[in-house]
MIGUMAR-437891 format. One line per field, with one value per residue (C-alpha): residue number from 1; residue in one letter; y, x, z. Coordinates in steps of 0.5 Angstrom, whole numbers, plus 500, padded with zeros to 3 digits. Each point is the difference from the previous one (the first is absolute). Layout:
<pts>
pos NUM; ...
code a; ...
north Y; ...
east X; ...
up Z; ...
</pts>
This chain:
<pts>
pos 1; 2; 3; 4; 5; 6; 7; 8; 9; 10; 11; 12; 13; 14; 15; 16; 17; 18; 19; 20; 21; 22; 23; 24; 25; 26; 27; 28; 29; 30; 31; 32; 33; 34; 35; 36; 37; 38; 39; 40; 41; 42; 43; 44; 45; 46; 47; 48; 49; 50; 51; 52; 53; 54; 55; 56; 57; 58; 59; 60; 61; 62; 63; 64; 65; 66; 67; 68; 69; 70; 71; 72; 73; 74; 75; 76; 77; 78; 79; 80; 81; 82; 83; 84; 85; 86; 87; 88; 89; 90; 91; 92; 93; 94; 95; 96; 97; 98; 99; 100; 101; 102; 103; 104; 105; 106; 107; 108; 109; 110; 111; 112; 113; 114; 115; 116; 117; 118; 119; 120; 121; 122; 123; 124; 125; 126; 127; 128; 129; 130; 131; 132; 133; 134; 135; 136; 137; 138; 139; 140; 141; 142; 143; 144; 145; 146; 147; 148; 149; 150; 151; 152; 153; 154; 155; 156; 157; 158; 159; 160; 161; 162; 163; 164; 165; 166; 167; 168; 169; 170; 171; 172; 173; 174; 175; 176; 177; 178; 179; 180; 181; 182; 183; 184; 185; 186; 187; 188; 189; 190; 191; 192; 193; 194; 195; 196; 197; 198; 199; 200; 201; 202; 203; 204; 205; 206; 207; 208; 209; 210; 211; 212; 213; 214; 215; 216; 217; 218; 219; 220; 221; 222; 223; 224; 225; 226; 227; 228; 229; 230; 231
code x; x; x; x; x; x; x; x; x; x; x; x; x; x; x; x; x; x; x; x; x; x; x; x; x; x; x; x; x; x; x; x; x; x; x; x; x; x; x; x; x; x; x; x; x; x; x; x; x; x; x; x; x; x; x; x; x; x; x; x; x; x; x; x; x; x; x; x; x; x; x; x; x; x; x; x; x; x; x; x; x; x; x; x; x; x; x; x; x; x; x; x; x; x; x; x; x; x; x; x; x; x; x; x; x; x; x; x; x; x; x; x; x; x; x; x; x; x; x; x; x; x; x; x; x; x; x; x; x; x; x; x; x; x; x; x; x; x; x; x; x; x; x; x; x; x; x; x; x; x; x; x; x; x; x; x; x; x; x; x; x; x; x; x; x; x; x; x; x; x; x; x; x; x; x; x; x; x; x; x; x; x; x; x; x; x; x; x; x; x; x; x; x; x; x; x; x; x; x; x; x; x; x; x; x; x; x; x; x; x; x; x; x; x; x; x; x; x; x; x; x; x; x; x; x; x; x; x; x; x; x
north 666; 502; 504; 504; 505; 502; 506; 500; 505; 497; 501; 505; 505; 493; 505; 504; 507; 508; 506; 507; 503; 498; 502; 497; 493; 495; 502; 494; 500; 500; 493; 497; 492; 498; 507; 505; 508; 505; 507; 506; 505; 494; 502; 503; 496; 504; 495; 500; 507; 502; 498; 494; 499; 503; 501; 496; 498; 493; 497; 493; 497; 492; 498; 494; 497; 501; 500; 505; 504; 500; 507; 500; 492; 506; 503; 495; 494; 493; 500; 494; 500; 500; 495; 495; 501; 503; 500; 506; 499; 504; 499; 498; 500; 502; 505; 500; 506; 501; 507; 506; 508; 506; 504; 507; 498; 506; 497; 495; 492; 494; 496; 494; 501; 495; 501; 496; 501; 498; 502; 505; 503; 500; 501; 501; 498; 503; 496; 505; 498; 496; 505; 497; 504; 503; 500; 500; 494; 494; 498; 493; 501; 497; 503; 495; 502; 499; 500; 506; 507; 502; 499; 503; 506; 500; 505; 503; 505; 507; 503; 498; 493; 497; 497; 496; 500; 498; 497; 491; 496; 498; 494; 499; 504; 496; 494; 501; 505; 501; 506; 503; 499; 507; 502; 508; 506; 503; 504; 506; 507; 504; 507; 505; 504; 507; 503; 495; 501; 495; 494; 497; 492; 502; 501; 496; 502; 501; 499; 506; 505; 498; 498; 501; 494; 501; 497; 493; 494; 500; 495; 492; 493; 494; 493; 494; 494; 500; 494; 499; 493; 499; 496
east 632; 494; 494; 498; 503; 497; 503; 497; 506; 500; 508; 501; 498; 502; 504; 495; 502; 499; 504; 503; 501; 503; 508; 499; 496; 496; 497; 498; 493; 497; 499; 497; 497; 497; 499; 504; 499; 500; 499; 502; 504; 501; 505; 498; 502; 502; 503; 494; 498; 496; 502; 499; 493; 502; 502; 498; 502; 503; 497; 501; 508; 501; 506; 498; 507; 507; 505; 498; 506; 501; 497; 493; 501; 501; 495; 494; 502; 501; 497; 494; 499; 506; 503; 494; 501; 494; 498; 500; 494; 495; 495; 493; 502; 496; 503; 497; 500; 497; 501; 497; 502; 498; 501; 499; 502; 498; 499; 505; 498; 504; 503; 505; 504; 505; 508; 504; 507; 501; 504; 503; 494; 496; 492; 495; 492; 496; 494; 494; 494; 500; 502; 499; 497; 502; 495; 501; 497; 505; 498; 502; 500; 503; 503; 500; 506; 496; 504; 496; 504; 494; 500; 506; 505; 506; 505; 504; 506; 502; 503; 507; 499; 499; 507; 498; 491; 496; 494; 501; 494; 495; 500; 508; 500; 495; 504; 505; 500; 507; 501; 495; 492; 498; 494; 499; 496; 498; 499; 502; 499; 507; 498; 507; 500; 502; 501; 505; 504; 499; 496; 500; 500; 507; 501; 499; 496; 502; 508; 500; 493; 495; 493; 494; 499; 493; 499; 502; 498; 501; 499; 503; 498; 500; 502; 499; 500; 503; 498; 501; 497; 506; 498
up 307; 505; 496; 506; 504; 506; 505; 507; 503; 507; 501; 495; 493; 496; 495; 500; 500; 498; 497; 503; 493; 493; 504; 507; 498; 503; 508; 504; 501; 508; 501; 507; 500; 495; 495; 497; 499; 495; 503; 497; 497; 494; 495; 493; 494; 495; 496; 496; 499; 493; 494; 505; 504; 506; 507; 505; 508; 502; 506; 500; 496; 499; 495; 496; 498; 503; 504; 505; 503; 506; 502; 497; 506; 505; 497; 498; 504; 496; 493; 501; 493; 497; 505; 498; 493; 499; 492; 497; 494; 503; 494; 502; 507; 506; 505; 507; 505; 507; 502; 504; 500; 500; 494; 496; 492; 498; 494; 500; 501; 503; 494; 498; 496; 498; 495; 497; 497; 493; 493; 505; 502; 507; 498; 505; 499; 505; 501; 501; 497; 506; 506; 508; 505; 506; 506; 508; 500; 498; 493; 497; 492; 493; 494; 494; 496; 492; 495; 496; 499; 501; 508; 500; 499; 497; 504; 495; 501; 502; 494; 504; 503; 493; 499; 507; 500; 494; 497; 499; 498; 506; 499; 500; 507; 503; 498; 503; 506; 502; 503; 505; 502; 503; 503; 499; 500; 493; 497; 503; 499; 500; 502; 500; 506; 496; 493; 495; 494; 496; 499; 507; 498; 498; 506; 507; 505; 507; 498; 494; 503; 506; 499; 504; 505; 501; 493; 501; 503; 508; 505; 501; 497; 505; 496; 505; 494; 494; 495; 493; 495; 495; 495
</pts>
């Protein structure tokens, strides 16, 4: 099986998609020859919400293991690194990005993050000891996947997704990444536009009570190449 993926998208997003919301699901990305697009509005990811680490926008999706179902090929075009039969042990590996934008973060960063379903579980680890960096100016830039928890930050659940997402060992998820890979914004900050009653991270931002735009990330993210050194 090959050790290298590499994602031009000359022809098409190669499987690479982004997000509505949590009800409506994956959007497709603004694609043109040879680079794909994320611009806002991006969905906020709520699946997460304290007790788990937090809310965060999702920019960039690959899933890692199939099969794709016919609606997410209209959506992405052919999943390249299924297809391939790409491994999906990403420990030590090397994931490299050109990319460009202008970005707001307000606080956030651009980070990987990787999930892996196991025992019944989904757990996501987002990479942000090593955020990449969004300039006007197309950047080429490599985020090792270390294996030190340290580097990373276990995702958690909200209190009512915990029967779906949950924390596995680093390791184990880096073994076998078989869900998705993701480029995201976070953290965010979640400002509720007017009183609540209640705590807010039992609620969903958007769907339940509005939030105060001018507090998250606004802006795009190009990516013209995508390669990731498998060992």
């Amino acid at each position: 099986m090959p050790a290298t993926y590499i994602e031009n998208f000359d022809s098409d997003a190669g499987g690479w998609f982004g997000f509505h919301d949590n009800a409506r699901g994956p959007r497709p990305l603004e694609q043109r020859p040879g680079a794909v697009n994320s611009r806002r509005p991006w969905c906020i990811d709520y699946n997460h919400a304290p007790p788990g680490a937090g809310y965060m926008n999702l920019l960039f999706v690959l899933m890692t293991k199939g099969p794709i179902g016919e609606h997410l090929r209209e959506t992405a075009g052919p999943n390249r690194f299924i297809h391939a039969q790409t491994p999906t042990d990403f420990t030590h590996a090397r994931l490299s990005f050109r990319l460009r934008g202008e970005l707001l973060p307000r606080g956030a960063n651009l980070v990987l993050l990787i999930q892996a379903s196991i025992d019944g579980l989904v757990s996501g680890w987002l990479l942000t000891g090593q955020p990449l960096r969004v300039t006007p100016d197309w950047s080429d830039q490599t985020i090792i996947a270390d294996p030190d928890p340290a580097q990373w930050t276990c995702l958690g659940a909200r209190h009512d997704r915990t029967d779906m997402y949950g924390p596995r060992p680093l390791s184990s998820v880096l073994a076998n990444v078989n869900v998705n890979l993701l480029l995201v914004l976070f953290p965010l900050d979640i400002a509720p536009m007017g009183p609540l009653e209640g705590d807010p991270h039992r609620l969903r931002p958007v769907k339940d009570y509005p939030v105060w735009q001018s507090h998250l990330p606004e802006g795009y993210v190009t990516l013209d190449q995508v390669r990731f050194d498998l060992r």
